[in-house]
Backbone and ligand atoms as CSV (ligand in chain L), in Angstrom:
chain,resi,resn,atom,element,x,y,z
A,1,UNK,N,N,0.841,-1.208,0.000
A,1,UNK,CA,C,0.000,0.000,0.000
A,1,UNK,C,C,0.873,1.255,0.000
A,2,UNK,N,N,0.485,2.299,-1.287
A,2,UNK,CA,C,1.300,3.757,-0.658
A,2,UNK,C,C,1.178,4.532,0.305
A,3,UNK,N,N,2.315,4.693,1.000
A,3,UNK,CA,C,1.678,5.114,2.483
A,3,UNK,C,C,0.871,6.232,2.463
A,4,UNK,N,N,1.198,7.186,1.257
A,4,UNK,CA,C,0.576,8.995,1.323
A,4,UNK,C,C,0.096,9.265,0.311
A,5,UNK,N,N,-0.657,8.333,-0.545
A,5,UNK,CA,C,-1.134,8.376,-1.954
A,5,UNK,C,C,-2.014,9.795,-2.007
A,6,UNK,N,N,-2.446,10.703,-0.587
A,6,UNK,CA,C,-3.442,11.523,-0.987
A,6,UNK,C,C,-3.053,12.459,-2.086
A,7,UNK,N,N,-3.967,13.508,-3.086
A,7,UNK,CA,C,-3.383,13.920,-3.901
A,7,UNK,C,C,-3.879,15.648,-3.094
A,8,UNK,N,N,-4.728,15.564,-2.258
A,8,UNK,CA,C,-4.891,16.501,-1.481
A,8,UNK,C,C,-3.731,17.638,-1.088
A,9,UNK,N,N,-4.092,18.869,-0.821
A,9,UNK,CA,C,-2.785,19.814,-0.539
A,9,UNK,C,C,-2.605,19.249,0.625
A,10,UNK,N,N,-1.659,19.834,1.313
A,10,UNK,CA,C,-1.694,19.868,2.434
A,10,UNK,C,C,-0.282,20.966,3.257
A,11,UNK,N,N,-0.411,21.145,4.549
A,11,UNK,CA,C,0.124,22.507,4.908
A,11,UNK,C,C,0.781,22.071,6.384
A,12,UNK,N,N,1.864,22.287,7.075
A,12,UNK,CA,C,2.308,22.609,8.030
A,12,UNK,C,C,1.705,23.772,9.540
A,13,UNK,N,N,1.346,23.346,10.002
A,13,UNK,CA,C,0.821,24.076,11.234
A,13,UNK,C,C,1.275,23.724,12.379
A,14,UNK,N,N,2.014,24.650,13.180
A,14,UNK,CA,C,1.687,24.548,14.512
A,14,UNK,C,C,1.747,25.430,15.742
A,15,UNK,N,N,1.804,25.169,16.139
A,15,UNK,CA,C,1.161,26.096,17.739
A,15,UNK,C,C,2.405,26.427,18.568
A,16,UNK,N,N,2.764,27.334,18.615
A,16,UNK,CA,C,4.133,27.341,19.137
A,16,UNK,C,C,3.858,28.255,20.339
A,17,UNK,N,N,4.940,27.817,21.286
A,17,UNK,CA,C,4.955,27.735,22.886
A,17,UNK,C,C,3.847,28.749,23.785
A,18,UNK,N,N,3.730,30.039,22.754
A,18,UNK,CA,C,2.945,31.072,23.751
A,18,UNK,C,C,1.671,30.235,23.628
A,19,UNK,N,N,0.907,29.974,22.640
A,19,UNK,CA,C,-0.626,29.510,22.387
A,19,UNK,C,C,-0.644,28.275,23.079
A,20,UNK,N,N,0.400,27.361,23.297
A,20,UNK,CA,C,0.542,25.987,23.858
A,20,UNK,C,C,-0.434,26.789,25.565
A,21,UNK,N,N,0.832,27.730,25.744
A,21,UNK,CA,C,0.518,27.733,27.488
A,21,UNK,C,C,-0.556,28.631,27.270
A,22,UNK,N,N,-0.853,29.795,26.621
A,22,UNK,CA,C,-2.423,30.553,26.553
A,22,UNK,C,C,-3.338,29.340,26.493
A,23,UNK,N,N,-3.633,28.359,26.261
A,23,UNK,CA,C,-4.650,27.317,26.434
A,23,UNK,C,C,-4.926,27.763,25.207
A,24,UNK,N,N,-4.653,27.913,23.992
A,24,UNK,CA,C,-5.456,28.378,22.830
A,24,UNK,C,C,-5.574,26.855,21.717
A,25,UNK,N,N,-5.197,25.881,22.243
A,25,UNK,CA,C,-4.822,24.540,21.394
A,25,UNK,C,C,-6.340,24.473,20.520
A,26,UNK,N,N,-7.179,24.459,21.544
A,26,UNK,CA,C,-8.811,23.956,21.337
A,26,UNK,C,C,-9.531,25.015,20.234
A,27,UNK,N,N,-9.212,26.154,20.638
A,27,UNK,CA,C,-9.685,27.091,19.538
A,27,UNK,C,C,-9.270,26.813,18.700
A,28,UNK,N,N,-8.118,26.910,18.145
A,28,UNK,CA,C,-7.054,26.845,17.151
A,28,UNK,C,C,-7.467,26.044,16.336
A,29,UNK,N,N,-7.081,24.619,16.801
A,29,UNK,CA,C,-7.339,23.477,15.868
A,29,UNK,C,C,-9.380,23.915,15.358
A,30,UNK,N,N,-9.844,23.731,16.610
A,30,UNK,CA,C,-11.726,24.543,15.690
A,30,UNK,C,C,-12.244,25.177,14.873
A,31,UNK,N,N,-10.770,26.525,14.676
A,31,UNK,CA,C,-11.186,27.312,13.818
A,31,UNK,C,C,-10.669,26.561,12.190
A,32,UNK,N,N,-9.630,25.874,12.165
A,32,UNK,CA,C,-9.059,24.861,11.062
A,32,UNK,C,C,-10.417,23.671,11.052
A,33,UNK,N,N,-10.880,22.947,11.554
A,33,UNK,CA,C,-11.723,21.833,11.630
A,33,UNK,C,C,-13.153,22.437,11.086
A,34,UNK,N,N,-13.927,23.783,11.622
A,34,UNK,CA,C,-14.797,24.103,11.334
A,34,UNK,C,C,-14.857,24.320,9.987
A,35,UNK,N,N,-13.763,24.965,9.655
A,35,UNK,CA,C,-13.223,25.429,7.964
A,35,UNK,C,C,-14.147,24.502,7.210
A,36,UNK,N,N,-13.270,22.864,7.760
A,36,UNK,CA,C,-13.702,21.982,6.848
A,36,UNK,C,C,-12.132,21.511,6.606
A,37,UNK,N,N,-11.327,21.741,6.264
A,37,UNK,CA,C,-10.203,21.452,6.379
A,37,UNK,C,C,-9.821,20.062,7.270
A,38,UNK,N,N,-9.003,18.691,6.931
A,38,UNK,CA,C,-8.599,17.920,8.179
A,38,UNK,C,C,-7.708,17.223,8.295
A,39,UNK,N,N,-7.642,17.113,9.448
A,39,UNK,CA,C,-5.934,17.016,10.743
A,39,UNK,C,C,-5.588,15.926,10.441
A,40,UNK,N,N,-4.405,15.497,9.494
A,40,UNK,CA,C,-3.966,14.078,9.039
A,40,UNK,C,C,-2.533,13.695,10.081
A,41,UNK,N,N,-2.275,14.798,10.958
A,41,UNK,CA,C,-1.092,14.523,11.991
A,41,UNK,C,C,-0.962,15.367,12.516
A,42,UNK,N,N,-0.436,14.975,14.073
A,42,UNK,CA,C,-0.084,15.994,15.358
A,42,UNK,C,C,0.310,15.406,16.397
A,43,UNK,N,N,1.532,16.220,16.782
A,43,UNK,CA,C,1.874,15.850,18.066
A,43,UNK,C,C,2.778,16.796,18.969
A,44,UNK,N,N,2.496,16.408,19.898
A,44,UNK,CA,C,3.158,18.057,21.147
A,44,UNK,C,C,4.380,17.733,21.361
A,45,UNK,N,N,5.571,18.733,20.477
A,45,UNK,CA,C,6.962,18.403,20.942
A,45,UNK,C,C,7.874,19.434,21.422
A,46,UNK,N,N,8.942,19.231,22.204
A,46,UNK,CA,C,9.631,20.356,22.622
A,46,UNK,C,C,10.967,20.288,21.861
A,47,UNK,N,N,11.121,21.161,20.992
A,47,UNK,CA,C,11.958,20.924,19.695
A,47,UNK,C,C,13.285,21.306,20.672
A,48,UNK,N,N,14.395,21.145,20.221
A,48,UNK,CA,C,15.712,21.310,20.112
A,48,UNK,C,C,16.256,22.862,19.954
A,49,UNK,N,N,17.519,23.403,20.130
A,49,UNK,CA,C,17.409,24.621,19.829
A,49,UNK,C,C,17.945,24.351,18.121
A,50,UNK,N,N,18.497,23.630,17.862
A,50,UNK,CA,C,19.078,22.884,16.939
A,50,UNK,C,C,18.036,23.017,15.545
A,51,UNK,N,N,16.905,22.060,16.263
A,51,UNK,CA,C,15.787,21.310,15.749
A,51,UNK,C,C,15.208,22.918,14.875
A,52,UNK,N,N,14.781,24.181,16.013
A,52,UNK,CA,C,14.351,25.127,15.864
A,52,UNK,C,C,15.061,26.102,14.839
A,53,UNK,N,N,16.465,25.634,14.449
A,53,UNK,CA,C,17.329,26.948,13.577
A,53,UNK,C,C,16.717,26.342,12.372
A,54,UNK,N,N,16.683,24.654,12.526
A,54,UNK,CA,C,15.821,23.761,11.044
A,54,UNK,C,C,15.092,24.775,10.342
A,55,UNK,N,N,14.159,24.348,11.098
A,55,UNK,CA,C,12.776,25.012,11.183
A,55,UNK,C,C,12.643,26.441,10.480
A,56,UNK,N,N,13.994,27.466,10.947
A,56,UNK,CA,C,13.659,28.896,10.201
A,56,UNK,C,C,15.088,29.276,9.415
A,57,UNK,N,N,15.531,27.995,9.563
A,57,UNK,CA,C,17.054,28.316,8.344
A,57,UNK,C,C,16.819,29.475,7.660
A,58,UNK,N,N,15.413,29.589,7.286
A,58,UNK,CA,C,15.526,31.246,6.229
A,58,UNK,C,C,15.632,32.267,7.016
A,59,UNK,N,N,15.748,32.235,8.552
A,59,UNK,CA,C,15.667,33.769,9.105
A,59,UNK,C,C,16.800,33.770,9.549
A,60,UNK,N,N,18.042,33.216,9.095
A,60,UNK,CA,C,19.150,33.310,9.916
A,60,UNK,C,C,20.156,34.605,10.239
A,61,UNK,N,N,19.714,34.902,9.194
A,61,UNK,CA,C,20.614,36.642,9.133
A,61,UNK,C,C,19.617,37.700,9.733
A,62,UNK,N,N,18.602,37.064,9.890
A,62,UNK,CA,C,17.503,38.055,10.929
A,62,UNK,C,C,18.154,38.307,12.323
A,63,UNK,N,N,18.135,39.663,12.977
A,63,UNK,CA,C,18.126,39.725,13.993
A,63,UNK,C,C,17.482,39.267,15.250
A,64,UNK,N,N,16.470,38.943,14.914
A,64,UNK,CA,C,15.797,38.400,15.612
A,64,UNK,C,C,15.509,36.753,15.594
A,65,UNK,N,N,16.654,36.124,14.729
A,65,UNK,CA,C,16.242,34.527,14.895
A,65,UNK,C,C,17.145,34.017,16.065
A,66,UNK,N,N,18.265,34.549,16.651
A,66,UNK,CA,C,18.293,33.656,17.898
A,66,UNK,C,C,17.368,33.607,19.022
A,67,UNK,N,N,16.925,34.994,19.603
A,67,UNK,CA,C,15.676,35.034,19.887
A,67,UNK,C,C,14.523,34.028,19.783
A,68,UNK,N,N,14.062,33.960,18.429
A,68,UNK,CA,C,13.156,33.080,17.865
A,68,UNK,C,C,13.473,31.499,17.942
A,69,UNK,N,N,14.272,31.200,17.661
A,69,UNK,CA,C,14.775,29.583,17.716
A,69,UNK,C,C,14.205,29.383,19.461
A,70,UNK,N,N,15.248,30.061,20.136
A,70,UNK,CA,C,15.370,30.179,21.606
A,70,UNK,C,C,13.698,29.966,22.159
A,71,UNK,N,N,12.882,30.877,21.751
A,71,UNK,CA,C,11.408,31.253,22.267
A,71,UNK,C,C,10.915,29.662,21.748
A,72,UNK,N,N,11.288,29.425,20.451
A,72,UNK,CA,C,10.713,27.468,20.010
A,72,UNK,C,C,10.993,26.598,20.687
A,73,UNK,N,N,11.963,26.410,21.072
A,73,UNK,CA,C,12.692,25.321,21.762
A,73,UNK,C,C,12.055,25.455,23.268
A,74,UNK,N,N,11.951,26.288,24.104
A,74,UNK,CA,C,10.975,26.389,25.448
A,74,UNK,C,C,10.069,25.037,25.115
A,75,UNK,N,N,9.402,24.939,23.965
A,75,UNK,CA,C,8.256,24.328,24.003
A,75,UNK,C,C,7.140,24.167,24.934
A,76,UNK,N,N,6.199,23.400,25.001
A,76,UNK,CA,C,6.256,22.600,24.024
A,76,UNK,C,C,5.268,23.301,22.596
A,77,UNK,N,N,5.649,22.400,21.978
A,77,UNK,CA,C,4.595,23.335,20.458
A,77,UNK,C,C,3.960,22.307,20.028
A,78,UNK,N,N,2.839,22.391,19.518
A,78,UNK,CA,C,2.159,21.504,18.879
A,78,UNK,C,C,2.376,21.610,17.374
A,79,UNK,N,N,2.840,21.044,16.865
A,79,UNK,CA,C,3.085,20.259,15.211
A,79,UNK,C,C,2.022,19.373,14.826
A,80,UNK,N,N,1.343,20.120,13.419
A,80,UNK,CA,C,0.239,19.473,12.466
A,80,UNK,C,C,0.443,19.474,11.469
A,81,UNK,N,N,-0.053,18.495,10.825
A,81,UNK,CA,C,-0.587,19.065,9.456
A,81,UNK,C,C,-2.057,18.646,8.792
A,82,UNK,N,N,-2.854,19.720,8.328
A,82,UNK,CA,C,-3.987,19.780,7.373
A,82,UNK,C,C,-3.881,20.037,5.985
A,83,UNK,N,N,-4.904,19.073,5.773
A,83,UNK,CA,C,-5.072,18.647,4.564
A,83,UNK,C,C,-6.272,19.230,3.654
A,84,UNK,N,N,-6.419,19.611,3.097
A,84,UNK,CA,C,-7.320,20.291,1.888
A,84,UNK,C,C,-7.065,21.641,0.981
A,85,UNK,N,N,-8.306,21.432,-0.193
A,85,UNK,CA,C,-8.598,21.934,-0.732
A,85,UNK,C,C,-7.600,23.200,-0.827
A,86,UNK,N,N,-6.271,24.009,-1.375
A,86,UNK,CA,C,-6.332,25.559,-0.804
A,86,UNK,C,C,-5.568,25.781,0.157
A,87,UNK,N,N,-5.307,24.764,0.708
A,87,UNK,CA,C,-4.988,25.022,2.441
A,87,UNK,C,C,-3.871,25.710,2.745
A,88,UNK,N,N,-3.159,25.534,2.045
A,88,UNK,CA,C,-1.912,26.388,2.015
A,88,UNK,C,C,-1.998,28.097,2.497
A,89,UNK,N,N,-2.743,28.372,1.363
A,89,UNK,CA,C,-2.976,30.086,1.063
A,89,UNK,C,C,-4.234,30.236,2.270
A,90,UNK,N,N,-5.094,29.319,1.915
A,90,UNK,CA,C,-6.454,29.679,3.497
A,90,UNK,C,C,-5.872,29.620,4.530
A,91,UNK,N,N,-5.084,28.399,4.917
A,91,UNK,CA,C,-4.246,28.623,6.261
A,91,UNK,C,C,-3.814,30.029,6.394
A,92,UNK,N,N,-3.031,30.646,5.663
A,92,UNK,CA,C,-2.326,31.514,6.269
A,92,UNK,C,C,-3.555,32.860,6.495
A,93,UNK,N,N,-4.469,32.385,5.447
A,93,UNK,CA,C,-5.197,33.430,5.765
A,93,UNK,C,C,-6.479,33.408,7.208
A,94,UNK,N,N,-6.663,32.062,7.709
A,94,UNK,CA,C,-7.193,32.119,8.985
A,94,UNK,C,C,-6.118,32.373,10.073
A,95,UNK,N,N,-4.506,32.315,9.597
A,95,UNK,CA,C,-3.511,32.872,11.016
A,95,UNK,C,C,-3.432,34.208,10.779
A,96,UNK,N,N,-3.793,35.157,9.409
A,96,UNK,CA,C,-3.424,36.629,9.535
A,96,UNK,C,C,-1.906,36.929,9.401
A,97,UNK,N,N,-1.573,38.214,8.953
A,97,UNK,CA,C,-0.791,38.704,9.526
A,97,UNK,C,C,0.802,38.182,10.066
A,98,UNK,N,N,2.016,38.673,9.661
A,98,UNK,CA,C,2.546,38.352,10.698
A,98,UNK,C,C,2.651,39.067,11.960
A,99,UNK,N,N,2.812,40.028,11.759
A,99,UNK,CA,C,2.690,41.005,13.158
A,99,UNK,C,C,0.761,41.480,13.610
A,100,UNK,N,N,0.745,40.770,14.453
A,100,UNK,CA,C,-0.630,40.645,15.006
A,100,UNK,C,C,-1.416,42.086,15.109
A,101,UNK,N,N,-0.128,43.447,15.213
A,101,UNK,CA,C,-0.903,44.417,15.043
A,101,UNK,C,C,-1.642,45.144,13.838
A,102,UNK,N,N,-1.008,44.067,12.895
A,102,UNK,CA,C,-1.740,44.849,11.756
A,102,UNK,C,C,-2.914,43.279,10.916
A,103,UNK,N,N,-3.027,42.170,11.935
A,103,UNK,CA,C,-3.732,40.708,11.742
A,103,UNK,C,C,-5.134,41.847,11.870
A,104,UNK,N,N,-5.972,41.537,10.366
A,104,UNK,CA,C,-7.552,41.702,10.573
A,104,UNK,C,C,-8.004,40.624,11.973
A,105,UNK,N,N,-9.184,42.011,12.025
A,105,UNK,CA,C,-9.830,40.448,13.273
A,105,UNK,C,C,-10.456,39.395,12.817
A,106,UNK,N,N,-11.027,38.626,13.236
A,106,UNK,CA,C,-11.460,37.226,12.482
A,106,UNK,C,C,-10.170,36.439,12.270
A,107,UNK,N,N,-9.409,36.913,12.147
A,107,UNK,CA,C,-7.677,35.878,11.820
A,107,UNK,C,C,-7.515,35.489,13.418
A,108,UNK,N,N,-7.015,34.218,13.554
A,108,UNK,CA,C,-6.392,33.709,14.486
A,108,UNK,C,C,-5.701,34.940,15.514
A,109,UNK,N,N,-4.079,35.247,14.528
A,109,UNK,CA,C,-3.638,36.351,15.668
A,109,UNK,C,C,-4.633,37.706,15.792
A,110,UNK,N,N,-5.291,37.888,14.673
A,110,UNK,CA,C,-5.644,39.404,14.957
A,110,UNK,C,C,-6.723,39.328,15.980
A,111,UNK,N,N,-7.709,37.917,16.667
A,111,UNK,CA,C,-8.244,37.880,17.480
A,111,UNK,C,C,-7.629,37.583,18.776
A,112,UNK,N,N,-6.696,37.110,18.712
A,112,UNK,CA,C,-5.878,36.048,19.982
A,112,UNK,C,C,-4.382,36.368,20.347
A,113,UNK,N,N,-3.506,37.635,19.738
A,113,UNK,CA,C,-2.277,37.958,19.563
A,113,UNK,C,C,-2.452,39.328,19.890
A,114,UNK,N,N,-1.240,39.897,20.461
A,114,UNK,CA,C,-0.932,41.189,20.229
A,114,UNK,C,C,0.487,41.837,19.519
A,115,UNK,N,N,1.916,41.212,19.675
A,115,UNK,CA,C,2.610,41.439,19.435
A,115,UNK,C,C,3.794,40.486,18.258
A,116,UNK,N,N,4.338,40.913,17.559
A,116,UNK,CA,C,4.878,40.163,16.305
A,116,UNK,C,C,5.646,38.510,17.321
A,117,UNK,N,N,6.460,38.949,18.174
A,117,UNK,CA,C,7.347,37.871,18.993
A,117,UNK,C,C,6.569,37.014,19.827
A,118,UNK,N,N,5.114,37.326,20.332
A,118,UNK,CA,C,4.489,36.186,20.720
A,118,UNK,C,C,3.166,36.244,19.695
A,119,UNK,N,N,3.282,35.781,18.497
A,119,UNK,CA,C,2.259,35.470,17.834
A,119,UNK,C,C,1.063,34.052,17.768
A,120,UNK,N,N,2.091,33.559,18.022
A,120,UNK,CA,C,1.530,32.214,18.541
A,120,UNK,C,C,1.050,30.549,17.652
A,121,UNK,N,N,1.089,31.256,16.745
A,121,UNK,CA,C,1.162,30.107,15.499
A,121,UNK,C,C,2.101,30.183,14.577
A,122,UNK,N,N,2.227,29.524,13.529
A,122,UNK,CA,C,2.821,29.326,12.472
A,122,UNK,C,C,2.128,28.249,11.648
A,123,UNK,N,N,2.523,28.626,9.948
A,123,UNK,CA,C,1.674,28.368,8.851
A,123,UNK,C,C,2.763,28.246,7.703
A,124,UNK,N,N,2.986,27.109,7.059
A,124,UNK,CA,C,3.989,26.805,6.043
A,124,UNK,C,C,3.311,28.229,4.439
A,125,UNK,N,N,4.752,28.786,4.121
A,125,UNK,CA,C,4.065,29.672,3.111
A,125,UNK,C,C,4.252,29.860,1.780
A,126,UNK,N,N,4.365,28.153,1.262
A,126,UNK,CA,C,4.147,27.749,0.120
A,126,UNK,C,C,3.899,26.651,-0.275
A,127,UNK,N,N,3.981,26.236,-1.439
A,127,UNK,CA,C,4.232,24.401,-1.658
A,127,UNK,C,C,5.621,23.910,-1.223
A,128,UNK,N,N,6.547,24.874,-1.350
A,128,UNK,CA,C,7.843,23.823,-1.307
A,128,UNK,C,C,8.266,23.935,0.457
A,129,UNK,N,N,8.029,25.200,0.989
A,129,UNK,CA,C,7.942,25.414,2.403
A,129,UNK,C,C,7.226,24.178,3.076
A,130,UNK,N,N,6.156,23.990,2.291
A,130,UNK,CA,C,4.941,23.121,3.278
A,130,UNK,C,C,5.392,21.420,3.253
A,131,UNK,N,N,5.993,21.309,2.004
A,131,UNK,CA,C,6.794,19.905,1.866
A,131,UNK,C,C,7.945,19.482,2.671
A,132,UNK,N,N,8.853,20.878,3.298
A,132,UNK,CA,C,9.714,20.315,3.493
A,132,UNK,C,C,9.584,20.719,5.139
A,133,UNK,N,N,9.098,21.287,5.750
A,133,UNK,CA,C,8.691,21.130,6.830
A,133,UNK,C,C,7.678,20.346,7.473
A,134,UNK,N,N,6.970,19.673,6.703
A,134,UNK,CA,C,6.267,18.093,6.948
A,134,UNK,C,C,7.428,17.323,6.966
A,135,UNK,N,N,7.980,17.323,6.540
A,135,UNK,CA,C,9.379,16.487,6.165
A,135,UNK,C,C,10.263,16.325,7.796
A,136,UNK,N,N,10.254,17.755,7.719
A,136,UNK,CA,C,10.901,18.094,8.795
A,136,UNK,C,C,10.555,17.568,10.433
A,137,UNK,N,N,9.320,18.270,10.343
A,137,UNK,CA,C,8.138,17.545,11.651
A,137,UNK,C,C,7.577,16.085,12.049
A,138,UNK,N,N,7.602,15.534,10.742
A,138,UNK,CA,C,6.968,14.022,10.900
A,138,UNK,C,C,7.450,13.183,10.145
A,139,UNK,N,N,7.451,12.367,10.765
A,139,UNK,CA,C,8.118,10.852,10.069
A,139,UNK,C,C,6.738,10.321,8.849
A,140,UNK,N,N,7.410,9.909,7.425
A,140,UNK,CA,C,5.789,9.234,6.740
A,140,UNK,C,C,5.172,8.723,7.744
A,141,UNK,N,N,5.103,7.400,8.494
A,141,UNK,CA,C,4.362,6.840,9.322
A,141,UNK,C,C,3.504,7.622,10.131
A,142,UNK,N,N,4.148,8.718,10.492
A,142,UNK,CA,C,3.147,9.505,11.343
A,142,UNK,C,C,2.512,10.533,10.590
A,143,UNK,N,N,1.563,10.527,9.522
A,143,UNK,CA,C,0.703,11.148,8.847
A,143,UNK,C,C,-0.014,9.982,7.871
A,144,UNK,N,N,-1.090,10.106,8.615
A,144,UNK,CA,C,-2.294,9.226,8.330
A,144,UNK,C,C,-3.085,9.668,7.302
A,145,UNK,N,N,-3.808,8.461,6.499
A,145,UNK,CA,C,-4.843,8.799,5.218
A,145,UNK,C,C,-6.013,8.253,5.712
A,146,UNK,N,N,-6.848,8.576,5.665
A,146,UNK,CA,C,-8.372,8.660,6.184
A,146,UNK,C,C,-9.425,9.090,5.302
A,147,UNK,N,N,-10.574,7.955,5.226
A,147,UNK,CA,C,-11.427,9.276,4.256
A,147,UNK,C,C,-12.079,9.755,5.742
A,148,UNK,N,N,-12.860,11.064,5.614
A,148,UNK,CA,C,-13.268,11.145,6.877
A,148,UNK,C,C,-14.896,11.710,6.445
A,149,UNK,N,N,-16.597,11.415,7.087
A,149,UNK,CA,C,-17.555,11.308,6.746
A,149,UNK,C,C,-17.731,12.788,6.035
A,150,UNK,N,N,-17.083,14.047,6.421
A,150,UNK,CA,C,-17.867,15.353,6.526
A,150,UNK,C,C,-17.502,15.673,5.240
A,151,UNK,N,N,-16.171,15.078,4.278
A,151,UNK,CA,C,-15.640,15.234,2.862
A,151,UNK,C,C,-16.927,15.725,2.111
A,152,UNK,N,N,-17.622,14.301,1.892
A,152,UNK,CA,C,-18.306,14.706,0.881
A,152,UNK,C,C,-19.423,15.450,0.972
A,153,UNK,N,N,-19.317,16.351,1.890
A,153,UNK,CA,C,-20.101,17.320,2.099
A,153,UNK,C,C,-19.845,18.830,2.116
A,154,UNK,N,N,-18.276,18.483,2.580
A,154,UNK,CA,C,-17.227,19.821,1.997
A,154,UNK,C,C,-17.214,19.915,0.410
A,155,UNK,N,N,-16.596,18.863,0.140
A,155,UNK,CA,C,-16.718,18.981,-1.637
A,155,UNK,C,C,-17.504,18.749,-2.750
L,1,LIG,P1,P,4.856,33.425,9.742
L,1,LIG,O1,O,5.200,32.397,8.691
L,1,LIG,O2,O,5.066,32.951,11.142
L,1,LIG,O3,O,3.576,34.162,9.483
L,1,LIG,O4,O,5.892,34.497,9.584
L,1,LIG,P2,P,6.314,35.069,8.181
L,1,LIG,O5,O,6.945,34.019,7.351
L,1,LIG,O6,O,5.199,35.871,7.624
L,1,LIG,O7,O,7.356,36.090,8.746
L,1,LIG,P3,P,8.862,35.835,9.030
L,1,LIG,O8,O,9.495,37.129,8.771
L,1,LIG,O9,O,9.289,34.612,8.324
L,1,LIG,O10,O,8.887,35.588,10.611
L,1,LIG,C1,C,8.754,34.332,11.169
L,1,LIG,C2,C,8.474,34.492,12.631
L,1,LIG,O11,O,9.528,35.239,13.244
L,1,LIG,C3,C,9.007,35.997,14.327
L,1,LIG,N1,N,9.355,37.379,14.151
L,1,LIG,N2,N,9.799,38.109,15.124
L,1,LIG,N3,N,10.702,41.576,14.772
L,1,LIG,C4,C,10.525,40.433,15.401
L,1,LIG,O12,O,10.769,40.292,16.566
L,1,LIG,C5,C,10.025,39.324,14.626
L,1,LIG,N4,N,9.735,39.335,13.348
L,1,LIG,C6,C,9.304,38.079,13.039
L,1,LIG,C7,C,7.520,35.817,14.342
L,1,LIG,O13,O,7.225,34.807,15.324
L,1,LIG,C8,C,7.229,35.290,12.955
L,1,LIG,O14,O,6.068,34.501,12.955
């Protein structure tokens, strides 16, 4: 059997350390689930500081990525990924914003965030981003194929 035959998009999400301890897990994942959008993997890890430079190799000449690695690695963060339709570009558009002060409301941060450094999620922000940080986060085995009942009612 192929383990990941879906032909479905699918996107990188997760919840990183401030939203872990704000209790925001339950919203979060609701506002993705209600979408219609669904959760083919997750699990709560406390990354590495190592693990965390992975993760934003592109911000390295940023001033602000030791900082950032540092704030990941605290953990713990919750690591997902969803699957559908779009999800890529809708994801980012139910997290808003990167700096929460300028996140419309209705977006994740622009309801639940105030400041760029504790934003509280993260959202892969392309196809090749979203591939290789699934890659990164989960082993094949740990991302499951499912049909699930509410599909054919989404599509
Ligand atoms: P995201 O995917 O998280 O929406 O962020 P992005 O790619 O739009 O923005 P990027 O510049 O890649 O920033 C990634 C994360 O770095 C933190 N950040 N801190 N000035 C700061 O202190 C600052 N700027 C960015 C944020 O946590 C941001 O999500």
């Amino acid at each position: 059997q192929e383990a990941h035959a879906s032909q479905m998009e699918r996107t990188f999400i997760a919840i990183k350390p401030d939203g872990v301890q704000r209790g925001l897990i339950s919203e979060i994942i609701s506002r993705f689930e209600r979408k219609g959008f669904k959760l083919v993997a997750i699990k709560l890890v406390v990354p590495s500081k190592s693990f965390a430079q992975k993760h934003y190799h592109d911000l390295k000449e940023r001033p602000f990525f030791n900082g950032l690695c540092n704030f990941l690695s605290f953990g713990p963060v919750l690591a997902m990924v969803w699957e559908g339709e779009g999800v890529i570009r809708y994801g980012r558009k139910l997290i808003g914003a990167t700096d929460p002060s300028k996140s419309e409301p209705g977006t994740i941060r622009g309801d639940l965030a105030v400041v760029v450094g504790r934003n509280i999620i993260h959202g892969s922000d392309g196809p090749e981003t979203a591939k290789d940080e699934i890659n990164l986060w989960f082993k094949p085995d740990e991302l499951t194929n499912y049909t699930c009942n509410q599909e054919k009612w989404v599509y």
